[in-house]
C-alpha positions as CSV (number, residue, x, y, z in Angstrom):
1,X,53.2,34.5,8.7
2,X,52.6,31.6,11.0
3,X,54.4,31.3,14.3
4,X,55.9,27.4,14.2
5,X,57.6,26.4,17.3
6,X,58.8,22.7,17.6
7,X,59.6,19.5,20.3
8,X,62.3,17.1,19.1
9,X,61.7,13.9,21.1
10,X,65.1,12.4,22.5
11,X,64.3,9.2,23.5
12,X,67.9,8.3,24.3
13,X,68.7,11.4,26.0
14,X,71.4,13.8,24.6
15,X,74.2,16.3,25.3
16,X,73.1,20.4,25.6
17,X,76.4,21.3,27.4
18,X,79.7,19.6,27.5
19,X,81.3,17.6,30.8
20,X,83.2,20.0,33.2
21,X,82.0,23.1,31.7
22,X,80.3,25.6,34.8
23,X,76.6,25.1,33.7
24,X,77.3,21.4,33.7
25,X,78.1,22.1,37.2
26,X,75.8,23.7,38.2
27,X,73.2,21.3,36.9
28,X,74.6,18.4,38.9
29,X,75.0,20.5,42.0
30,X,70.9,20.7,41.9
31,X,69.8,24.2,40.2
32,X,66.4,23.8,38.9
33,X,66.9,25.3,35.7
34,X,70.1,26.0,33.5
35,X,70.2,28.8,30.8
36,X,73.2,29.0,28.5
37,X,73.4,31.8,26.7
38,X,75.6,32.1,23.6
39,X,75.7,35.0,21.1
40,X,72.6,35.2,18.9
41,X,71.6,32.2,21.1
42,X,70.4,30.3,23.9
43,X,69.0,26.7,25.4
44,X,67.4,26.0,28.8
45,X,68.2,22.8,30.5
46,X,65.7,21.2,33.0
47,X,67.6,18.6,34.5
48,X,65.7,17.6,36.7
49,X,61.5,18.3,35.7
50,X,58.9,17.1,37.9
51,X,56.1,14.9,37.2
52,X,53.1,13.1,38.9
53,X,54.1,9.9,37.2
54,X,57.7,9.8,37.7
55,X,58.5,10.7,34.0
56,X,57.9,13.6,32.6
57,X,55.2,13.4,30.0
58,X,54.7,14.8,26.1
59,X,52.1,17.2,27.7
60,X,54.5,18.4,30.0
61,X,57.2,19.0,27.5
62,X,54.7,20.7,25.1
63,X,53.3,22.6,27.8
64,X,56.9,24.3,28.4
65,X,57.4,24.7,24.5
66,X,54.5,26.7,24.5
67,X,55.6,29.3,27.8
68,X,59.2,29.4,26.4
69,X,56.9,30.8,23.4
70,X,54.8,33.3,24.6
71,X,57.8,34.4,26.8
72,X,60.1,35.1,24.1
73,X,57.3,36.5,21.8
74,X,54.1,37.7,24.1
75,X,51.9,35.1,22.5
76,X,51.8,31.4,22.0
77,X,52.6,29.5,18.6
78,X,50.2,29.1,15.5
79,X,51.7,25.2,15.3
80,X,53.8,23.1,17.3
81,X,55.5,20.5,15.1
82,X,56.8,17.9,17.4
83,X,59.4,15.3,16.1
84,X,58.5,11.2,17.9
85,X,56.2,10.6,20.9
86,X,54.6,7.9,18.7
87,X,52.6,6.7,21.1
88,X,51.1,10.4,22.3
89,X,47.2,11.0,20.7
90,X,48.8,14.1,18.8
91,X,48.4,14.3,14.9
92,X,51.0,11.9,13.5
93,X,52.7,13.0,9.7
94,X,54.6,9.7,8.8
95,X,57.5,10.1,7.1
96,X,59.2,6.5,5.6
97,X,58.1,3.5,7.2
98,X,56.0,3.6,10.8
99,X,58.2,1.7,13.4
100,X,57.1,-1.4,14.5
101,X,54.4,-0.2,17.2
102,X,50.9,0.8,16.0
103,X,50.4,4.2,15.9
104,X,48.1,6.3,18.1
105,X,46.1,9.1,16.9
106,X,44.9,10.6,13.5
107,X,47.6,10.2,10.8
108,X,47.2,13.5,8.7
109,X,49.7,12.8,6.2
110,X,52.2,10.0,5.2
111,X,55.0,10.8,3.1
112,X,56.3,7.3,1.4
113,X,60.1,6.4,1.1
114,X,61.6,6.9,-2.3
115,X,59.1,10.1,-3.4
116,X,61.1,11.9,-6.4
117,X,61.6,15.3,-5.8
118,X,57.9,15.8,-7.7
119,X,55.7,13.6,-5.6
120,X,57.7,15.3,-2.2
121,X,56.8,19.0,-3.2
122,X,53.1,17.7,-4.1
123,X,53.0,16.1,-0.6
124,X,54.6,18.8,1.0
125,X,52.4,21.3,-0.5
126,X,49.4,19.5,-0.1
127,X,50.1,19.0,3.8
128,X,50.4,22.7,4.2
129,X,47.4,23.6,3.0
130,X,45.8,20.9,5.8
131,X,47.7,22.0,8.3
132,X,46.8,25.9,7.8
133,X,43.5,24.8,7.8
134,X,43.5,23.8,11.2
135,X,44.8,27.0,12.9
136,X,42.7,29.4,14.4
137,X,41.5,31.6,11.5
138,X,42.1,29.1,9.1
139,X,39.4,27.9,6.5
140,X,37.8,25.0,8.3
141,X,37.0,27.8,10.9
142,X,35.7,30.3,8.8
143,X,39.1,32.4,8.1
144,X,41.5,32.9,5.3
145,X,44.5,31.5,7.1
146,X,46.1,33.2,10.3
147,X,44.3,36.1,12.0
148,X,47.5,37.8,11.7
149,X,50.4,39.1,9.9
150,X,53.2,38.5,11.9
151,X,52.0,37.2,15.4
152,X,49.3,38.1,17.7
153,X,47.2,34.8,17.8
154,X,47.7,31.6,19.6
């Protein structure tokens, strides 16, 4: 199969662990990284990332999507879906109406508002076959879809 890992962009921040609670603590008090660990799952927090510009960038995030990745699985991901960073030069799949700012980068898909359940699994279908196309292995570079079956590529 192919190994999908994803970036949700939270561009008005959000809440990973509750006010009060120990990790909360110890994220104020300065640690670097937080990991909570739950049963059957996890989250690490980065309060504080470092960056050359101040903020940290798409890149950066990607970047650590990617190690998190290869950490938990010894190789990196097939695809990265990643939710917003409109204005990044990643592949955009447009879903509804763009937002008012112009888009940057190749659109590769646009799925219009109001598609009947039809028209969706057409689109839907159709975008896979693109988007397996572009791994490594894939048919645009010579392969029948992923070099593997079940995860050594990446």
């Amino acid at each position: 199969g192919v190994r999908v890992a994803a970036l949700k962009h939270a561009a008005h921040g959000f809440d990973l662990d509750r006010p009060g609670t120990d990790s909360e603590r110890l994220a104020v008090a300065g640690a670097v990284v937080v990991g909570l660990a739950g049963p059957g799952e996890g989250a690490v927090l980065f309060p504080r990332l470092p960056s050359r510009e101040g903020a940290v960038s798409w890149r950066d995030w990607l970047a650590l999507v990617v190690k998190a990745c290869r950490a938990r699985g010894g190789h990196g991901p097939d695809l990265v879906l990643v939710e917003g960073f409109t204005q990044s030069d990643l592949p955009k799949i447009v879903v509804g109406r763009p937002k008012a700012e112009p888009l940057t980068g190749e659109v590769i898909a646009w799925v219009p508002e109001g598609c009947d359940d039809g028209e969706l699994e057409r689109l839907l279908d159709d975008l896979a076959s693109r988007l397996l196309e572009r791994l490594p292995g894939g048919p645009a570079a010579g392969g029948h879809g992923p070099a593997r079956a079940g995860g050594n590529g990446g």
